[in-house]
C-alpha positions as CSV (number, residue, x, y, z in Angstrom):
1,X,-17.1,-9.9,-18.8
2,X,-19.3,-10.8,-15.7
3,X,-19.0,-8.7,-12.5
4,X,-16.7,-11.2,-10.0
5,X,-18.5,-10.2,-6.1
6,X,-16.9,-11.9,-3.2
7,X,-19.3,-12.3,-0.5
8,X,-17.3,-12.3,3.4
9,X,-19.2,-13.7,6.2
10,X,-18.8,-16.2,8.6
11,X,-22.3,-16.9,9.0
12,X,-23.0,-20.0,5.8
13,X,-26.5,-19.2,6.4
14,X,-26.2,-15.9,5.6
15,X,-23.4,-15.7,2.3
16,X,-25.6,-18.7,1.2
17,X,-28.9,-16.2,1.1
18,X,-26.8,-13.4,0.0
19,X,-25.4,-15.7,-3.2
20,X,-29.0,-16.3,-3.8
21,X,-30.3,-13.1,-4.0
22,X,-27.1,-11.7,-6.4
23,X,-28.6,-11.4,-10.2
24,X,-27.1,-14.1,-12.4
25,X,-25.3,-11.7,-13.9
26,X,-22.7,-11.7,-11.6
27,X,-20.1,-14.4,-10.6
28,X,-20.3,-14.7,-6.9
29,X,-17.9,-16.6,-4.5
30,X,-18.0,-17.0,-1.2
31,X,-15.7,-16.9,1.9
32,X,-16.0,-17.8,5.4
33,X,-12.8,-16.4,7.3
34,X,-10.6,-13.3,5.8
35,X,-7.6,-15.7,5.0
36,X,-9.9,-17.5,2.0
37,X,-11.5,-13.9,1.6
38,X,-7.8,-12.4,0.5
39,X,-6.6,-15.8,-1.2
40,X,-9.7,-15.8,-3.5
41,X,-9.7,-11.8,-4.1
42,X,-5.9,-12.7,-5.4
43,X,-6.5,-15.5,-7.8
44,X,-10.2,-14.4,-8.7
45,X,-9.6,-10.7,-9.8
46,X,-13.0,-9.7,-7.5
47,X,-14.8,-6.5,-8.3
48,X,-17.4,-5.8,-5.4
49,X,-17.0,-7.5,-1.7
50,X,-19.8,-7.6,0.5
51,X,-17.5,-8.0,3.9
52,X,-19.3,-8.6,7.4
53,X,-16.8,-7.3,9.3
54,X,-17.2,-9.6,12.5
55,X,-14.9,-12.1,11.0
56,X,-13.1,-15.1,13.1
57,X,-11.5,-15.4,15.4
58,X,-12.8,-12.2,16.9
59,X,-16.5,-12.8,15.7
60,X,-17.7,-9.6,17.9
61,X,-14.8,-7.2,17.0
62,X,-14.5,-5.6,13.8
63,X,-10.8,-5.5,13.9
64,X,-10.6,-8.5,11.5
65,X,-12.8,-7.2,8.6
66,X,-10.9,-3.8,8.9
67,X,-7.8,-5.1,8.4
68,X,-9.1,-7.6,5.4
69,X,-11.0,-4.4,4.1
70,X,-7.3,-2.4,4.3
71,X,-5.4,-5.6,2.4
72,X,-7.7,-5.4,-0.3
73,X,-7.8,-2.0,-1.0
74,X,-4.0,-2.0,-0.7
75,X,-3.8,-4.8,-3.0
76,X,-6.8,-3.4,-5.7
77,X,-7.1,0.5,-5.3
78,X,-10.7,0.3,-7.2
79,X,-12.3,-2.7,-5.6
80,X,-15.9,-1.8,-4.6
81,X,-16.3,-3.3,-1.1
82,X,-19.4,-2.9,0.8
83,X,-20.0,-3.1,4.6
84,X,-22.1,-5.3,5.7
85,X,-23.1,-4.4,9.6
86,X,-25.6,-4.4,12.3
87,X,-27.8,-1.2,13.7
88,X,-25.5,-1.3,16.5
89,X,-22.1,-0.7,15.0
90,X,-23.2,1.9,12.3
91,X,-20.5,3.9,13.6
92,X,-17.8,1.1,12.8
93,X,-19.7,1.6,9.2
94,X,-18.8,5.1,9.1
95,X,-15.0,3.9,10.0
96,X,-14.8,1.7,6.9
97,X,-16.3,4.0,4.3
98,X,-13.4,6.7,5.8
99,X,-10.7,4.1,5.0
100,X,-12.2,3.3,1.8
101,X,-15.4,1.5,1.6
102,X,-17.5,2.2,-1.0
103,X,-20.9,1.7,0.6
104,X,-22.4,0.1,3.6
105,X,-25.6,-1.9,4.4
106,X,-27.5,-2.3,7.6
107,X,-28.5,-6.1,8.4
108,X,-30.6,-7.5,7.6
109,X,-29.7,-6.9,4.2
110,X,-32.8,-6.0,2.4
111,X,-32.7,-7.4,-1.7
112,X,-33.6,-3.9,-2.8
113,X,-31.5,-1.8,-0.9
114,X,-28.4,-4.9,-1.7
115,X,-29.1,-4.7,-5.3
116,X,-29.8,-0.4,-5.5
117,X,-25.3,-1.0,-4.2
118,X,-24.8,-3.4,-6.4
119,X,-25.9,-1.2,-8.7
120,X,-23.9,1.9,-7.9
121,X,-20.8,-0.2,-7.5
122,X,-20.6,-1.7,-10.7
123,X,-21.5,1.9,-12.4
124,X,-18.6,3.3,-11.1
125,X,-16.9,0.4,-11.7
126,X,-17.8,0.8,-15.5
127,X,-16.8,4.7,-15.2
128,X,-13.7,4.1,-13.6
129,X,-12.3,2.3,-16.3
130,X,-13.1,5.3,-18.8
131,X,-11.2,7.8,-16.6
132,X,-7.7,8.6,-17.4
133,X,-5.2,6.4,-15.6
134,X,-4.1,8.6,-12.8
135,X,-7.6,9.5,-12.0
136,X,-8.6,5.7,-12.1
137,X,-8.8,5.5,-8.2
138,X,-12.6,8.1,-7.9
139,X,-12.9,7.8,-4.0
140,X,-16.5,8.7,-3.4
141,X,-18.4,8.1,0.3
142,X,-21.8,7.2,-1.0
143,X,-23.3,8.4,2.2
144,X,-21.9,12.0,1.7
145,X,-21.5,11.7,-2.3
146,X,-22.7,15.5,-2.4
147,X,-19.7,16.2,-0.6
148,X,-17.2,13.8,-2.4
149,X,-19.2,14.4,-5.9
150,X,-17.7,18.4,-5.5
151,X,-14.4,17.1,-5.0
152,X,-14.3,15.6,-8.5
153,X,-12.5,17.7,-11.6
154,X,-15.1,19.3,-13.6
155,X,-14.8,16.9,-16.6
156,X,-15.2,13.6,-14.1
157,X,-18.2,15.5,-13.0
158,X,-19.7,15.5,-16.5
159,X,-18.5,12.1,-17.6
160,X,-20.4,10.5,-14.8
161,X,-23.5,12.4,-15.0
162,X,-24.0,11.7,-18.7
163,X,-23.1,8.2,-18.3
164,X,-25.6,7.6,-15.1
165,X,-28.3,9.3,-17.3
166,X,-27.5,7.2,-20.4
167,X,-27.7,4.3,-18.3
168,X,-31.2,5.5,-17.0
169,X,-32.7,6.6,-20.1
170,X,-32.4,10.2,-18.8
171,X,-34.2,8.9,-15.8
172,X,-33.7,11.8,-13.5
173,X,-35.2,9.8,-10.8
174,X,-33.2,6.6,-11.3
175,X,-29.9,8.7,-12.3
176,X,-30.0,9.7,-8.4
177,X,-30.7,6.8,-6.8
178,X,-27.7,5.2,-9.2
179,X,-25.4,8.0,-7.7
180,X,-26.6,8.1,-4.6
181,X,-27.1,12.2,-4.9
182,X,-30.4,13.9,-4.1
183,X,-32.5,14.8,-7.4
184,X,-32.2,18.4,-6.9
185,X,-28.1,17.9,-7.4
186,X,-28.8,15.9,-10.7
187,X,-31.2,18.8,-11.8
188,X,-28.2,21.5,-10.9
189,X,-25.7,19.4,-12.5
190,X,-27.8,19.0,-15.3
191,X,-28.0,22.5,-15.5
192,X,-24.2,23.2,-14.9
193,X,-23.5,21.3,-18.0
194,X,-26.5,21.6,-20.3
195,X,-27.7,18.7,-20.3
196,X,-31.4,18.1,-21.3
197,X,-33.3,14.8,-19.8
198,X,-36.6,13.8,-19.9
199,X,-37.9,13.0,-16.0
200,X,-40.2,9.8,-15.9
């Protein structure tokens, strides 16, 4: 089943270019105001959110796309939404991955960087749905995952390494930039479990 992303911005130039550069691979829709952003995410069933958080009527505020990021999460507990926000308000960035963003980009977006989140989004996605019910919900701050990695249970630990080197062809490289860790935690972690990769 395709990955559904929702792309949030008020700017049509920009969720229009953003659209464009999204793999076909993925279903994308787009909204415009976080009304239409929360109808869709009900009757679409999105996975990922790319949500510019300076949404109408208070364009320059990120109050809006808080509160839209909040009534998602509320609504879909494993919903990968990632920030989209300018060099200026990289500390209202930090604020949304503490209430539950997954990720955050800096704009302009660069295709690269967009699609290295994409990415890691729809991995966990993927490993989420393998996890036992009541662990479903892994809360992991990409931008600290050392940090949020170690709070995991053991066996979560394992699962996702194996499966991020599986995806990567025991790519040691490419396992960390898919996690977001540094290589020398993938090498400890492959230690810690004994598992043996090939790096490329």
């Amino acid at each position: 089943m395709p990955v559904k992303v929702l792309i949030v911005d008020d700017d049509v130039a920009l969720a229009t270019q953003l659209k464009w550069f999204l793999p076909k691979k993925y279903t994308s829709l787009v909204a415009h105001t976080a009304e239409d952003a929360f109808s869709i995410s009900c009757y679409n069933n999105i996975d990922i959110v790319l949500l510019d958080l300076g949404l109408p009527p208070y364009e320059n505020t990120p109050e809006v796309g808080l509160a839209l990021l909040n009534k998602m999460l509320s609504r879909k507990s494993t919903v990968k939404i990632v920030v989209l926000t300018g060099q200026k308000e990289r500390n209202v960035a930090v604020k949304a991955i503490s209430q539950g963003a997954f990720d955050y980009l800096l704009k302009p977006v660069g295709e690269a960087r967009l699609l290295d989140s994409l990415n890691r989004a729809e991995f966990f996605l993927d490993i989420e749905s393998d996890i036992l019910p009541e662990e479903k919900s892994i809360k992991i701050d990409p931008q600290s995952l050392n940090e949020g990695f170690e709070s995991l249970k053991e066996d979560v630990k394992k699962h996702i390494i194996e499966e991020a080197l599986a995806k990567t062809e025991n790519n040691v490289s490419k396992t960390s930039r898919l996690l977001g860790l540094r290589r020398t935690s993938v090498y400890y972690y492959i230690n810690k479990y004994n598992l043996r990769p090939k790096d490329k």
